[in-house]
N, C-alpha and C positions, 0 to 999 in steps of 0.2 A: 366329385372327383372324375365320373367319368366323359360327363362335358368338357371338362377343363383338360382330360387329355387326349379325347378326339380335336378339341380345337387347336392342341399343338399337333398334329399328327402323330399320336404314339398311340402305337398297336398293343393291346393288351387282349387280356386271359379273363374275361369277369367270369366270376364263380361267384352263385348266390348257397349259401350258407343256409337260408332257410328252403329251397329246394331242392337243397343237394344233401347227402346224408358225408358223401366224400367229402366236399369242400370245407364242410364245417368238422370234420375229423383233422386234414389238413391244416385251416387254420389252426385251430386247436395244439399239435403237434410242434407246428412252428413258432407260437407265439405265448401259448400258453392259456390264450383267453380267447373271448371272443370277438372282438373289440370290430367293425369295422366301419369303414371302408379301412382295408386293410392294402397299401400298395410293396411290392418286393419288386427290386431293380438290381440283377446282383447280387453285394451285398446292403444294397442302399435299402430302406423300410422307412414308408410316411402311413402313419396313423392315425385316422380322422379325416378331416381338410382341412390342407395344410399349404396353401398356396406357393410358398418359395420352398415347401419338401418336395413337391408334384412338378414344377422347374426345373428343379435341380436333376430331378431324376431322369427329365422331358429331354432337358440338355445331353447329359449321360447318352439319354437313349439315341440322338439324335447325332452326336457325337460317333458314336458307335459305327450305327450303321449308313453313314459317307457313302454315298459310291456303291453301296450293298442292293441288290436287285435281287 
């Protein structure tokens, strides 16, 4: 997941879960489980790899921020 969304240019947050005591509280709180690669856009959420959910959300993000510097 996170090759496939440097190669579109979308900026993301990685949090590792097995390094972090917070991240994996957070997941946890959000989603219930542990599950990941875990992605949040919004209210948009791809779990697992998920090629046209990581897209979609690639788009979204990309959409978004147009013109933003």
């Amino acid at each position: 997941m996170r090759d496939h969304l440097e190669a579109n240019s979308v900026e993301f947050d990685d949090r590792n879960i097995r390094q972090s005591e917070q991240a994996r509280s957070e997941l946890l709180a959000l989603t219930g489980d542990l599950i990941v690669p875990y992605l949040i856009y919004g209210d948009r959420t791809v779990t697992g790899f998920d090629p046209e959910g990581i897209d979609a959300i690639a788009d979204a993000y990309r959409s978004a921020t147009v013109g933003v510097s």
